[in-house]
Structure formats: structure tokens, C-alpha cells
gemmi code that builds the backbone of each chain (N, CA, C; Angstrom):
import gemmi

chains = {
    "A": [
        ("UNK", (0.819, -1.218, 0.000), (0.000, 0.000, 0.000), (0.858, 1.275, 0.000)),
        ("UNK", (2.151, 0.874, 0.553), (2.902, 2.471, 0.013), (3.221, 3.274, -1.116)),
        ("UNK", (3.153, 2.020, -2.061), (3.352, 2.966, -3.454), (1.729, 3.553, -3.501)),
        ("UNK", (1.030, 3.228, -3.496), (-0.373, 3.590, -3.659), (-0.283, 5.116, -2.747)),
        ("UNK", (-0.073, 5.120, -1.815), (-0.010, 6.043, -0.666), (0.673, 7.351, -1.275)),
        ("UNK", (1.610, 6.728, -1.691), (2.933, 7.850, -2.311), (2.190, 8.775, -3.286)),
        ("UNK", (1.772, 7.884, -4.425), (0.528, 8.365, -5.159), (-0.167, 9.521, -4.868)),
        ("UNK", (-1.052, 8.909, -3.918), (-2.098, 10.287, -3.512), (-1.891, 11.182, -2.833)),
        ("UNK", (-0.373, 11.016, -2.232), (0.401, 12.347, -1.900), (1.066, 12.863, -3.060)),
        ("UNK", (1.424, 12.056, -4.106), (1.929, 13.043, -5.286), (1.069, 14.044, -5.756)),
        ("UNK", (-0.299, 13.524, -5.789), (-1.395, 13.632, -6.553), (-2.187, 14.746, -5.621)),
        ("UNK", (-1.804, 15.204, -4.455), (-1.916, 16.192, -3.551), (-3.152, 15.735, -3.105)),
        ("UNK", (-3.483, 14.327, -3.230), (-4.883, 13.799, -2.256), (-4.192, 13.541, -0.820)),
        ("UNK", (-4.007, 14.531, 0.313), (-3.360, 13.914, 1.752), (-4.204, 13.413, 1.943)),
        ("UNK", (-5.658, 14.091, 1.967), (-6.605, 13.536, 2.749), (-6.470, 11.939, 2.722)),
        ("UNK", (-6.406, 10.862, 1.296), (-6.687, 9.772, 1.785), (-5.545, 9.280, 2.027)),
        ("UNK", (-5.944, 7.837, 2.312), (-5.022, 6.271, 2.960), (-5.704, 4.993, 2.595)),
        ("UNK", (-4.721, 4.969, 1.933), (-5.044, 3.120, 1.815), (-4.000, 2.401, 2.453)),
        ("UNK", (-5.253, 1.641, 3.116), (-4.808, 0.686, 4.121), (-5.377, -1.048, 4.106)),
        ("UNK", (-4.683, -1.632, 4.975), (-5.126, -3.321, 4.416), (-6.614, -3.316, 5.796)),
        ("UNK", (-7.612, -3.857, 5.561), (-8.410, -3.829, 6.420), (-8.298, -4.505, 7.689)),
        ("UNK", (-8.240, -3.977, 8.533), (-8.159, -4.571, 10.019), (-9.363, -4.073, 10.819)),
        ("UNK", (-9.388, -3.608, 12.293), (-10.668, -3.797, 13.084), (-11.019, -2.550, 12.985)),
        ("UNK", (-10.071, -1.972, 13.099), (-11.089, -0.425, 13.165), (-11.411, -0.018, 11.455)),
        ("UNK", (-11.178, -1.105, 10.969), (-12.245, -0.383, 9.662), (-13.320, -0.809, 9.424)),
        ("UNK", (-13.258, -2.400, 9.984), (-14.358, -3.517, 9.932), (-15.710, -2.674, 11.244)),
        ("UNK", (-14.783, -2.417, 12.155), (-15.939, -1.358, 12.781), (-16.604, -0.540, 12.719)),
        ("UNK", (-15.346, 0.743, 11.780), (-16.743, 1.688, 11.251), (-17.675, 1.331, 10.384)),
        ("UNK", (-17.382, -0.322, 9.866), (-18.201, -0.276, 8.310), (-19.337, -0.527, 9.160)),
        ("UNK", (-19.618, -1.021, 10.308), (-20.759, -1.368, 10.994), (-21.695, -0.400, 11.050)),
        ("UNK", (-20.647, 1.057, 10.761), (-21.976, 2.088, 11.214), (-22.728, 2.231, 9.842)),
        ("UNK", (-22.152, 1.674, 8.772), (-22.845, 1.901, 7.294), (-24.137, 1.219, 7.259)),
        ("UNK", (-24.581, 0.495, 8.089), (-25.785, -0.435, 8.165), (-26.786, 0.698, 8.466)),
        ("UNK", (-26.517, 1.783, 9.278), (-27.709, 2.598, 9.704), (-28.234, 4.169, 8.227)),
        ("UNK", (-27.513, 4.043, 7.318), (-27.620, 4.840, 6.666), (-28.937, 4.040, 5.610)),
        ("UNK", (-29.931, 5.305, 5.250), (-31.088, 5.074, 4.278), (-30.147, 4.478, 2.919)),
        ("UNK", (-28.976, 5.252, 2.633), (-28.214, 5.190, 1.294), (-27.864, 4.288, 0.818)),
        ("UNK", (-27.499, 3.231, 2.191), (-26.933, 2.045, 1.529), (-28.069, 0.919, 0.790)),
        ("UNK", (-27.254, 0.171, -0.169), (-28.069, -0.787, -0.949), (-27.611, -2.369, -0.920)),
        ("UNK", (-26.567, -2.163, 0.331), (-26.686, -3.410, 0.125), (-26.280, -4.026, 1.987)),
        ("UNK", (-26.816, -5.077, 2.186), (-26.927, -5.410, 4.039), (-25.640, -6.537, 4.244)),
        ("UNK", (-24.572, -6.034, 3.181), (-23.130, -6.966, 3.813), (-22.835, -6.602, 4.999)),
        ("UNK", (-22.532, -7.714, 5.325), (-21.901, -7.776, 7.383), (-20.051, -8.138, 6.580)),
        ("UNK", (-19.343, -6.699, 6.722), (-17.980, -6.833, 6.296), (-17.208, -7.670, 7.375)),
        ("UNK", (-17.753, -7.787, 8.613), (-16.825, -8.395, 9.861), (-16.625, -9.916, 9.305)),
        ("UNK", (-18.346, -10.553, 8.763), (-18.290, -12.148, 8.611), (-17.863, -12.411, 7.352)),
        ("UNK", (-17.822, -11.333, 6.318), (-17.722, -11.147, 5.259), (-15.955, -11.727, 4.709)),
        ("UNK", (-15.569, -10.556, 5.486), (-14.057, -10.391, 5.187), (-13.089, -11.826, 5.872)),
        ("UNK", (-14.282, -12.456, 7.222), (-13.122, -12.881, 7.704), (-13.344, -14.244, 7.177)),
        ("UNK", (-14.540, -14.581, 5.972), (-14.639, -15.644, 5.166), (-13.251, -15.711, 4.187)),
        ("UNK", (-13.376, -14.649, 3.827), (-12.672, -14.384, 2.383), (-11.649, -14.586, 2.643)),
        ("UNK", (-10.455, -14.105, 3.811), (-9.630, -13.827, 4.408), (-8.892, -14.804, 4.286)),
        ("UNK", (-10.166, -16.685, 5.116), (-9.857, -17.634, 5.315), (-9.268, -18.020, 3.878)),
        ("UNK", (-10.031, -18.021, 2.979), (-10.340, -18.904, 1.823), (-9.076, -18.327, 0.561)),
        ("UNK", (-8.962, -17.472, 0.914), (-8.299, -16.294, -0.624), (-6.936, -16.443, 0.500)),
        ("UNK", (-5.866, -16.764, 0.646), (-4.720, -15.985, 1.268), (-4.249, -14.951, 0.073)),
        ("UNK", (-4.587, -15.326, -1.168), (-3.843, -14.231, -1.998), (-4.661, -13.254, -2.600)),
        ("UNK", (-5.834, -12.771, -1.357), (-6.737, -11.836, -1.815), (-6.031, -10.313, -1.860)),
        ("UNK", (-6.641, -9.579, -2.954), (-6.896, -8.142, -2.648), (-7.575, -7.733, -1.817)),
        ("UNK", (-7.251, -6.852, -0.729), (-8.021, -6.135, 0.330), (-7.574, -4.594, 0.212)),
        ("UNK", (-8.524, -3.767, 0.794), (-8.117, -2.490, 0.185), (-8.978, -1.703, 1.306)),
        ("UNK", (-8.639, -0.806, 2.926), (-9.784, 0.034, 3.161), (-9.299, 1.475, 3.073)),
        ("UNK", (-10.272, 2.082, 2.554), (-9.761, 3.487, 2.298), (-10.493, 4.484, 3.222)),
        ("UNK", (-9.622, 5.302, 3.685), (-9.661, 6.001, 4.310), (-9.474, 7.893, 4.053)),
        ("UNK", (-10.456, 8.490, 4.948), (-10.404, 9.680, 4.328), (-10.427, 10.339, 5.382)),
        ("UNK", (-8.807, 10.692, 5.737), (-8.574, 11.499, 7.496), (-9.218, 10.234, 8.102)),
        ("UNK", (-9.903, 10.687, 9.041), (-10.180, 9.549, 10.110), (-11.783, 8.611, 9.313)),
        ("UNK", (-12.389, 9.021, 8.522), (-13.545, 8.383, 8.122), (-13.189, 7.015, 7.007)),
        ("UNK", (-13.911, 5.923, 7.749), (-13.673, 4.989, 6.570), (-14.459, 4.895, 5.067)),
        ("UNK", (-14.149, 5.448, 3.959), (-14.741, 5.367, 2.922), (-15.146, 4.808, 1.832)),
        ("UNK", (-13.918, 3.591, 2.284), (-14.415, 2.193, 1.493), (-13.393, 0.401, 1.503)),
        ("UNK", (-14.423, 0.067, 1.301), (-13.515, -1.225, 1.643), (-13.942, -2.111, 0.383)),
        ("UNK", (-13.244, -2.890, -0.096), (-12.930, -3.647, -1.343), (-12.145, -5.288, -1.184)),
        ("UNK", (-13.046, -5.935, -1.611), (-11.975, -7.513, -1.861), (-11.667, -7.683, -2.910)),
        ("UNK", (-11.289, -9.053, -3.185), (-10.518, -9.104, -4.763), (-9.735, -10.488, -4.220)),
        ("UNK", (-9.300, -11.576, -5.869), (-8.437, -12.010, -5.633), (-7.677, -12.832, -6.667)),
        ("UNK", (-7.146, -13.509, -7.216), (-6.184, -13.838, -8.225), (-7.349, -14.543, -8.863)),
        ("UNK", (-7.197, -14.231, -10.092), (-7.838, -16.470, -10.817), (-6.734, -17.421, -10.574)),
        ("UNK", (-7.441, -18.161, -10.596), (-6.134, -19.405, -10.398), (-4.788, -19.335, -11.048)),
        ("UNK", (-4.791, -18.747, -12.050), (-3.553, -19.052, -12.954), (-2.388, -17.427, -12.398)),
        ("UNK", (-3.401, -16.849, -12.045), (-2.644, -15.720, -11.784), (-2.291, -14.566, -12.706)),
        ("UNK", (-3.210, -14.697, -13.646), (-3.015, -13.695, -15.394), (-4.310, -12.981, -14.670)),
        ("UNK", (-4.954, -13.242, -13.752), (-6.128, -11.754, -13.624), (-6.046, -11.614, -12.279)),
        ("UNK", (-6.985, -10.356, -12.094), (-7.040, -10.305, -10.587), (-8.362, -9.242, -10.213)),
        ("UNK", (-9.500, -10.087, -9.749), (-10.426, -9.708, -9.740), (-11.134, -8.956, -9.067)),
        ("UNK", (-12.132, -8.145, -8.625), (-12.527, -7.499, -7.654), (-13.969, -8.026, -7.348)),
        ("UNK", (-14.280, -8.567, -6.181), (-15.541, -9.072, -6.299), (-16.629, -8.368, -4.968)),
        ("UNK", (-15.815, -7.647, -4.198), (-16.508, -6.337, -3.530), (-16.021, -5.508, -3.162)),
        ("UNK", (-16.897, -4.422, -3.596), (-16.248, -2.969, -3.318), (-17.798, -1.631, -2.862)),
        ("UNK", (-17.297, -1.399, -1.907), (-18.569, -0.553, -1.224), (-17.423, 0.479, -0.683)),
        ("UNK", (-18.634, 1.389, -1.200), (-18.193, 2.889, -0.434), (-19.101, 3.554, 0.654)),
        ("UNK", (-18.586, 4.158, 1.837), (-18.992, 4.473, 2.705), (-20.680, 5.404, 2.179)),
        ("UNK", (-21.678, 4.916, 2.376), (-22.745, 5.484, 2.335), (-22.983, 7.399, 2.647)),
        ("UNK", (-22.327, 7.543, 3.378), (-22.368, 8.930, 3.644), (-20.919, 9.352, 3.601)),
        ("UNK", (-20.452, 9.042, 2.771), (-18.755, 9.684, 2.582), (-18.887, 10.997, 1.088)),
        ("UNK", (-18.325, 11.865, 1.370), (-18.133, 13.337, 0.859), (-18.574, 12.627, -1.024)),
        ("UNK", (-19.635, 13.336, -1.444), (-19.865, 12.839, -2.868), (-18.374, 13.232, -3.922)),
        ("UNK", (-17.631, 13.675, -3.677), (-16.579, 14.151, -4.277), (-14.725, 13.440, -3.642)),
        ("UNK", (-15.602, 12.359, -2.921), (-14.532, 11.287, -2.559), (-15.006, 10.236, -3.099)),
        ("UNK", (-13.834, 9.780, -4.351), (-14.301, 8.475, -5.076), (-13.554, 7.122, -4.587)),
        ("UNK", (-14.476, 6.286, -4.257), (-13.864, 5.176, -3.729), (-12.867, 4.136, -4.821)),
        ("UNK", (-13.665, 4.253, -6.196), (-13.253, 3.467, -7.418), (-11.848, 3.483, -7.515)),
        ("UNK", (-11.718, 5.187, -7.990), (-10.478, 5.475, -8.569), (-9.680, 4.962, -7.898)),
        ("UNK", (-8.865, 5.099, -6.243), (-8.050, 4.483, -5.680), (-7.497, 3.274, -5.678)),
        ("UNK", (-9.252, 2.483, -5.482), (-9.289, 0.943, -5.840), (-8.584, 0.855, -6.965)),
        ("UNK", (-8.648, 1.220, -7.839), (-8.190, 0.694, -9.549), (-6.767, 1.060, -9.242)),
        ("UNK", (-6.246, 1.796, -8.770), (-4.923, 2.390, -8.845), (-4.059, 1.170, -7.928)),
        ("UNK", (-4.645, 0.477, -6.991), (-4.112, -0.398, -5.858), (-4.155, -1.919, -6.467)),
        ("UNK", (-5.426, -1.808, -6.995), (-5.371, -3.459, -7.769), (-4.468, -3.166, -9.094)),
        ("UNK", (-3.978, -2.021, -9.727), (-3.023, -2.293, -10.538), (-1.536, -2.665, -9.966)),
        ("UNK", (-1.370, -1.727, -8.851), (-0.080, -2.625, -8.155), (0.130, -3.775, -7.763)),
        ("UNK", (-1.253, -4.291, -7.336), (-1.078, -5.765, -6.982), (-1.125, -6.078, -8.183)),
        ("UNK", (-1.360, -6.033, -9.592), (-2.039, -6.901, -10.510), (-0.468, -7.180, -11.174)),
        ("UNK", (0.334, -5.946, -10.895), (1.655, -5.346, -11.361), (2.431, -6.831, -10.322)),
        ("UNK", (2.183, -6.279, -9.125), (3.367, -7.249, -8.425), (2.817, -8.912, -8.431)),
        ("UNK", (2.052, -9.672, -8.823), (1.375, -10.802, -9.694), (1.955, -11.408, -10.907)),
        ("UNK", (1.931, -10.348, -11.909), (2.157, -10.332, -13.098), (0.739, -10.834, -13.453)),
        ("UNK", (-0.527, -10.190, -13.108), (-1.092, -9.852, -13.817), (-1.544, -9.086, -15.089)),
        ("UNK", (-2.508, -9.581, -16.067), (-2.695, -8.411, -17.065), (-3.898, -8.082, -17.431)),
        ("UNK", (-5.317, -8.435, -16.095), (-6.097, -7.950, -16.424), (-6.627, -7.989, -15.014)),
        ("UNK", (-7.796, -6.868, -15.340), (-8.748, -6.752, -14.020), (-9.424, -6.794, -14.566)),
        ("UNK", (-10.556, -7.292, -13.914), (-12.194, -7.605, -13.638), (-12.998, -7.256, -12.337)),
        ("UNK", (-14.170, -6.998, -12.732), (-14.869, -6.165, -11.522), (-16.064, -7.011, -11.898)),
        ("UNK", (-16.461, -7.605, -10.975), (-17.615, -9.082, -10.735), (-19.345, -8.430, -10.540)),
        ("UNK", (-19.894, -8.836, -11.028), (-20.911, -8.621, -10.315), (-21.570, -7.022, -10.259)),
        ("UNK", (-21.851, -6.228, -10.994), (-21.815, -4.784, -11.024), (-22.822, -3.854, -10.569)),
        ("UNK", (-23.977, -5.056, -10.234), (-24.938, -4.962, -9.254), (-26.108, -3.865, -10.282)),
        ("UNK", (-25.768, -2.860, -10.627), (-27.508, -1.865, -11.429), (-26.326, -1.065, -12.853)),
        ("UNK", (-27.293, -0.880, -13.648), (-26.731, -0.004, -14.955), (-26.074, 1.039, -14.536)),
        ("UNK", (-26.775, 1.933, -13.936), (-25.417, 3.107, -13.327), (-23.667, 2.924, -12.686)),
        ("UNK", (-24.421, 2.004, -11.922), (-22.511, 1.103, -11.531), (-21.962, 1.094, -12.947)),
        ("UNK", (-22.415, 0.206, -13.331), (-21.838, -0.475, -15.125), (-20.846, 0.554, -15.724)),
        ("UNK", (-22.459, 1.611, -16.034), (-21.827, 2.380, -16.969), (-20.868, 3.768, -16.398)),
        ("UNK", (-20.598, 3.720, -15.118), (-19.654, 4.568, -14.332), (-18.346, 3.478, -15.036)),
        ("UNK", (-18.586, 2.442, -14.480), (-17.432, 1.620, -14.806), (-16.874, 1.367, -16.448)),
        ("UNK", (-18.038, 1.244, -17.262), (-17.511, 2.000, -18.610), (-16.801, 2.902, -19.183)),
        ("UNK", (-17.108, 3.974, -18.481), (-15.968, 5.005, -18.480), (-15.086, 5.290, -17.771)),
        ("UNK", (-14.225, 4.325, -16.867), (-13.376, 4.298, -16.452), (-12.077, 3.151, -17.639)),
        ("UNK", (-12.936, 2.836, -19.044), (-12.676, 1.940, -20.053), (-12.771, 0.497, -19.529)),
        ("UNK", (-13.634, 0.160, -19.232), (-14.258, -1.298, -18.605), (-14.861, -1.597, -19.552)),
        ("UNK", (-14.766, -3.130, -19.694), (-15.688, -3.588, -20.692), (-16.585, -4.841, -20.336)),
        ("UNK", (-17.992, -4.686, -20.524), (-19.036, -5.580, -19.861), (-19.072, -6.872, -20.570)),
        ("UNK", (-18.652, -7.684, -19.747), (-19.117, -9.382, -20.728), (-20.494, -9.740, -19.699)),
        ("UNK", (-21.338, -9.998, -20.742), (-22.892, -10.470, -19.970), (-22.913, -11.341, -19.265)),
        ("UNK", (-21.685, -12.699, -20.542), (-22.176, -13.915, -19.532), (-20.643, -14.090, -18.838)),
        ("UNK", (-21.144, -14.387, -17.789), (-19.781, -14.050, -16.222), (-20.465, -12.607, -15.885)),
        ("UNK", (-21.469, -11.916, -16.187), (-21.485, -10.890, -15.680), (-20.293, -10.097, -14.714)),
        ("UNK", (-19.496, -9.323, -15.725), (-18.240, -8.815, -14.673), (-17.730, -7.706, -16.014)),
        ("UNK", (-16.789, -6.896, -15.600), (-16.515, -6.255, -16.526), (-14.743, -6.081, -16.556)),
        ("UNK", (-14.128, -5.963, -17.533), (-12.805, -6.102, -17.805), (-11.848, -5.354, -18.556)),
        ("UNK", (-10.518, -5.105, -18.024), (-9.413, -4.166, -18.638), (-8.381, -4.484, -18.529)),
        ("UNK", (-7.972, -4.875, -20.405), (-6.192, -5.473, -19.828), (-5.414, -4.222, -19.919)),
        ("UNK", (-4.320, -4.653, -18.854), (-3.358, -3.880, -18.454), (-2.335, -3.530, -19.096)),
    ],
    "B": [
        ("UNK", (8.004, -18.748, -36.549), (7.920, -19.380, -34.895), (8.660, -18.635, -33.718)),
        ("UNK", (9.869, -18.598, -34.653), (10.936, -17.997, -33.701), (10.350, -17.050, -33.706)),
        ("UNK", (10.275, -15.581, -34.350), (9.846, -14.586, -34.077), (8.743, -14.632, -33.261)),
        ("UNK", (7.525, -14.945, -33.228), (6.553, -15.372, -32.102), (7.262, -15.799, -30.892)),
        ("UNK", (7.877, -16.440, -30.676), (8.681, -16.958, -29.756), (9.360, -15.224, -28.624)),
        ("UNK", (10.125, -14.808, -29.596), (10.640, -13.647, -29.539), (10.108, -12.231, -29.147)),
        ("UNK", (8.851, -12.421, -29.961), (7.982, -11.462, -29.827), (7.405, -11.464, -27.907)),
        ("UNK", (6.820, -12.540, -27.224), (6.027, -13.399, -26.021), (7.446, -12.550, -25.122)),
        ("UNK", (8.348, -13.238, -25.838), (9.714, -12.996, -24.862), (9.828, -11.545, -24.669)),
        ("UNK", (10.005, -10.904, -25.598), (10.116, -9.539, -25.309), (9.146, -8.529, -24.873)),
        ("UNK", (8.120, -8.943, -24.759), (6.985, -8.362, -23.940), (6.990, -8.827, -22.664)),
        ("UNK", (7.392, -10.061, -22.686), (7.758, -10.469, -21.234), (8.566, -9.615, -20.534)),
        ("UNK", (9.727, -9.788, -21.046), (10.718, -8.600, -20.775), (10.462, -6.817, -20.645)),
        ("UNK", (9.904, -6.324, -21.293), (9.385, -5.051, -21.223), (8.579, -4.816, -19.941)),
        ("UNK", (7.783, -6.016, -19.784), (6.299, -5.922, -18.582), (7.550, -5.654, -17.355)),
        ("UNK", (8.158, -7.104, -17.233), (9.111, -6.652, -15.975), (10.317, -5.363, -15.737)),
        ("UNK", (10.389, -4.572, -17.144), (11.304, -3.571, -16.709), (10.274, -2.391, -16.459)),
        ("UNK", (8.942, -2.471, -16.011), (8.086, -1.694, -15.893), (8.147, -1.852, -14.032)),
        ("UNK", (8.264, -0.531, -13.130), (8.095, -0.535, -12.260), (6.876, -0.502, -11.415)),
        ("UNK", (6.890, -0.810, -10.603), (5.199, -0.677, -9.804), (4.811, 0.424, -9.604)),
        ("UNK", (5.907, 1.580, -9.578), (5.933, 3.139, -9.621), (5.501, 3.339, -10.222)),
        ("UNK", (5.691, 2.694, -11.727), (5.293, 3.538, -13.451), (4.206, 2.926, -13.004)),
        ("UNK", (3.856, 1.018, -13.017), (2.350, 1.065, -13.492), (1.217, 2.188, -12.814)),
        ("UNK", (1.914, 2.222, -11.400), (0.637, 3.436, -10.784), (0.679, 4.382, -11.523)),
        ("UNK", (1.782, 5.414, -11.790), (1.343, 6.322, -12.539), (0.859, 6.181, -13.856)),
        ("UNK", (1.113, 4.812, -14.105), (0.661, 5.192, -15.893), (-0.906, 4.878, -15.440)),
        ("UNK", (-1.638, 3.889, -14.246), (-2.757, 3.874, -13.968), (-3.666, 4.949, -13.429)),
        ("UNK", (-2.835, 5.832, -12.915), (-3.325, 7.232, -12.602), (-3.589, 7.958, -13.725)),
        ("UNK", (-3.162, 7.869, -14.451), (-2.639, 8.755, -15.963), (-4.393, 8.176, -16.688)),
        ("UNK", (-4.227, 6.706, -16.732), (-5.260, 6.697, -17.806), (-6.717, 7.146, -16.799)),
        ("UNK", (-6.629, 7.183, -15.279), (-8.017, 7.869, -15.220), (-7.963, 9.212, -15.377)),
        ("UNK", (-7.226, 10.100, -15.493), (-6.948, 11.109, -15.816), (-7.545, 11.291, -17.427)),
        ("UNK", (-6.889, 10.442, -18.338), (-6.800, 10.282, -19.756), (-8.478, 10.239, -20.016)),
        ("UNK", (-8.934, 9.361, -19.651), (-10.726, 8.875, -19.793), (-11.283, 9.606, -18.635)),
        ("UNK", (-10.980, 11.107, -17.640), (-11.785, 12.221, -17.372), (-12.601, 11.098, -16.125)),
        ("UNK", (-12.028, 10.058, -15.734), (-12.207, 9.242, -14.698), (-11.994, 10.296, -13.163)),
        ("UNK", (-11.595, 11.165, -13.200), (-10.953, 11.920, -11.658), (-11.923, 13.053, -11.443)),
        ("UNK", (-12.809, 13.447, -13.227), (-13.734, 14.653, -12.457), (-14.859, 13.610, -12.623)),
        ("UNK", (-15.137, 12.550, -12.482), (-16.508, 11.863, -12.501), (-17.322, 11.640, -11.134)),
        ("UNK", (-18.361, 11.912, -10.937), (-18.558, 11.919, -9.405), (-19.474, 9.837, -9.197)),
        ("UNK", (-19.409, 10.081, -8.243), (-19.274, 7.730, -8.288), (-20.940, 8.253, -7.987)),
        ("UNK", (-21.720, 7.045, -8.543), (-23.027, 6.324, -8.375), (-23.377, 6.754, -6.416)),
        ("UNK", (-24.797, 7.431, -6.238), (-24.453, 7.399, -4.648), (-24.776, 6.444, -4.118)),
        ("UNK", (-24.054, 6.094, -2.943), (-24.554, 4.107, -2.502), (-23.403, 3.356, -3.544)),
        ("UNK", (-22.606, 4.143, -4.063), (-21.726, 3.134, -4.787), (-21.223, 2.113, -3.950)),
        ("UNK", (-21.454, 0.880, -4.997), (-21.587, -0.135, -4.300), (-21.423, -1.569, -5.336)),
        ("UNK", (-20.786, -2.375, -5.741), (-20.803, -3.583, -6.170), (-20.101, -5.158, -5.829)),
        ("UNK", (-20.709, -6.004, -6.313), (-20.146, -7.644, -6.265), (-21.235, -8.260, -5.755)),
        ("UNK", (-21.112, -9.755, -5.795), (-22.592, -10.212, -5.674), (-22.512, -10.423, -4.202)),
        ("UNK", (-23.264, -12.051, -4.029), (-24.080, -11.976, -2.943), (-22.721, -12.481, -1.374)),
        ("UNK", (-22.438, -11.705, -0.537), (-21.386, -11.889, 0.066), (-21.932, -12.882, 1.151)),
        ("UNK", (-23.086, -12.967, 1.168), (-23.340, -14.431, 2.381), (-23.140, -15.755, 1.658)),
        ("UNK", (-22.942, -15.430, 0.044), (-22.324, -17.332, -0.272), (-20.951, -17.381, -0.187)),
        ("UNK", (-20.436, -16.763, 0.362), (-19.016, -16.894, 0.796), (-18.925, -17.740, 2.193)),
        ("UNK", (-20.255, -17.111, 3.491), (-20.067, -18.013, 4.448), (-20.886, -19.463, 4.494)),
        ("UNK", (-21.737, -19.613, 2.944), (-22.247, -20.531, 3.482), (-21.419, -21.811, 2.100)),
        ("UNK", (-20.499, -21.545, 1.578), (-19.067, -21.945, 1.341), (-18.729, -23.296, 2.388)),
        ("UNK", (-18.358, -24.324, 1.543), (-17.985, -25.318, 2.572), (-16.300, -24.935, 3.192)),
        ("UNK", (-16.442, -24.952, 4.867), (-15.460, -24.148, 5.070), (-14.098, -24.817, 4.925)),
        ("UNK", (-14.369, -26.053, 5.015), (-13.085, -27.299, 4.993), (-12.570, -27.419, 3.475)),
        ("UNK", (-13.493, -26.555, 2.573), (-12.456, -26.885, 0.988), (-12.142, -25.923, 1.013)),
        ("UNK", (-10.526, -26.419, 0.836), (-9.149, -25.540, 0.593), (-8.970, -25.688, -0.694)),
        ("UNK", (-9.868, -25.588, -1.574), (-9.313, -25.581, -2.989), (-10.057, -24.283, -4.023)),
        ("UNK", (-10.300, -22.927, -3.016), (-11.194, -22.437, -3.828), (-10.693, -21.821, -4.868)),
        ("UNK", (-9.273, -21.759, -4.910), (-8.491, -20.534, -5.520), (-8.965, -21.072, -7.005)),
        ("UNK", (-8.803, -22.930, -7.053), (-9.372, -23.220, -8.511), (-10.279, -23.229, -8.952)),
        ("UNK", (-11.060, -22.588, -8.525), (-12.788, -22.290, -9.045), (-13.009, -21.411, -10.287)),
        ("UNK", (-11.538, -20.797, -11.024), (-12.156, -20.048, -11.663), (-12.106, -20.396, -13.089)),
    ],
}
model = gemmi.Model(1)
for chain_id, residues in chains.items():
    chain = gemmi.Chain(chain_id)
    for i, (resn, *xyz) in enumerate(residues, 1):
        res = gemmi.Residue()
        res.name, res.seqid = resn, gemmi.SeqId(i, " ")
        for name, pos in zip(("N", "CA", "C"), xyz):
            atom = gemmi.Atom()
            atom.name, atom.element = name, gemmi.Element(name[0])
            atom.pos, atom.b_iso = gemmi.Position(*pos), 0.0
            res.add_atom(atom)
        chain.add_residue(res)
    model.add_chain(chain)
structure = gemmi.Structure()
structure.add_model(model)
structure.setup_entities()
């Protein structure tokens, strides 16, 4: 996460941090359950510490903005190790509309995808057309069947 | 053949004289490039599917990495 870090201090973002998820992020995500905004009722505590078990060579990603947690993200190799996928990514329900959770993400799974020797990402599951087509223009490309969308590196 | 051969090889080679430094910036660069940095995200942004079939996942197979 330091090259990532370095980044958004080049990039004159101090405000954020990416960090690997541990308790105090898994905690604030708890408070995301009480917001009208959110759309979806993941429990990140049972969530993460499934994935955790199962993936040792997962992507994890929580981002942070000053002290607020703004998003947390999994991910993890295909078997062969030529991709590296993202299969959740939620942003803090009430985090500043002008703090993007994506962009970072993409910037962090390219380092991992980099230190892998990966050459593609995929983003699983994209959940409604607006996701999609945000993710379209970030140059994503939608395959229907696998529903997921993809960019080689 | 050879040239194919050659060709695999030397992209091979190129990928690894690429630093993790460059790929970030060149990954910064292309959201920059595709106007990705003034885009404001979906509100409730939010994706991936259903995260409770992860716990109900048999927990004793250690073989998930080959699932894909």
C-alpha cells in the first residue's frame, strides 16, 4: 500500500489512505448499516473474515479519508494468476460525494495486478446499470455472460 | 515461430522492466486520460454479488483458488 499512498500524496490527495483492512475499519463499516443510502446489508466483519480464510492471496483495500472509513474492497487472483479480480467494493454510504472510492481501488489493484504479473482486471458482479456504466468510463468492458466487466493492463 | 517466440519474450521482458511506480502512474494517468478523476461515483456506490455465499461456502475446501 505504500506505493499507492505515495501516489495520492503526489497527486496532492493527503486527505486519503489506503490501508489493508483490520478492526477499526471492519468497525466503522458497521456504522454503514444505519444509513437510508446504503443498498446493500453486507456484514464486512463475517464477510471479510470468510474471504480472508479462503483467498490468502486476496486483494483487500480500506480506504480512508482522514479519520472516516470510505471504502472497503476484496478481490483475488484467478487461479492461474493472469487476472485479478474485484468481487466487492462498497463505499462508505455517507462519505463526501466528491470522494471516489473506485479510482483508488483501480490504482491499488493495478499494483497488486503489477506485483502478480497480472494483465487484467475484472470487476464481478456490477450490481444496477449506473454502476456499469460509471465503470464503462473508467474503459471497462461488460461481458454479460460471467457478468463482470474487464481491462487489460 | 521464432519470431513469435521472440515477440512473447520480449513483452515479457518489457512488462518486468516496468516498475510498480510507473504502473501506478501510468494507472493514474489513464483515469486522468478517460476524465475518470472529475466523474462523481453512483451514490450508494456499491458492487459484487451476494457476500453471504461466501459463508455458506464449505469451510473445509481448501481448494477455492481453482474455481475459476
Amino acid at each position: 500500500m505504500d506505493e499507492v499512498n505515495k501516489e495520492f500524496f503526489r497527486t496532492n490527495q493527503h486527505s486519503l489512505k489506503a490501508k489493508l483492512i483490520d478492526h477499526a475499519a471492519l468497525s466503522q463499516s458497521q456504522s454503514w448499516g444505519l444509513s437510508q443510502k446504503r443498498r446493500v446489508d453486507w456484514d464486512w466483519i463475517a464477510g471479510y473474515g470468510a474471504f480472508k480464510y479462503r483467498y490468502p492471496k486476496r486483494f483487500e483495500m480500506a480506504l480512508w479519508h482522514n479519520s472516516t472509513l470510505v471504502g472497503l474492497s476484496l478481490g483475488r487472483p484467478t487461479y492461474s494468476g493472469a487476472k485479478l479480480r474485484l468481487d466487492f467494493i462498497e463505499g462508505n454510504p455517507n462519505k463526501p460525494a466528491n470522494v471516489s472510492v473506485f479510482q483508488p481501488t483501480f490504482i491499488a489493484m493495478v499494483a497488486y495486478a503489477h506485483a502478480l504479473g497480472a494483465d487484467e482486471l475484472r470487476v464481478m458482479s456490477r450490481i444496477n446499470a449506473a454502476v456499469k456504466q460509471y465503470y464503462e468510463k473508467f474503459g471497462l468492458t461488460y461481458i454479460a455472460k460471467g457478468d463482470f466487466l474487464y481491462i487489460k493492463l | 515461430m521464432n519470431d513469435k517466440i521472440k515477440e512473447i519474450s520480449d513483452q515479457r521482458r518489457k512488462k518486468k522492466t516496468v516498475s510498480m511506480e510507473d504502473a501506478i502512474k501510468r494507472a493514474a494517468q489513464h483515469i486522468r486520460n478517460v476524465g475518470g478523476d472529475k466523474l462523481m461515483e453512483p451514490e450508494g456506490f456499491v458492487s459484487g454479488g451476494d457476500m453471504r455465499k461466501i459463508l455458506e461456502e464449505d469451510e473445509n475446501d481448501d481448494c477455492h483458488e481453482k474455481r475459476d
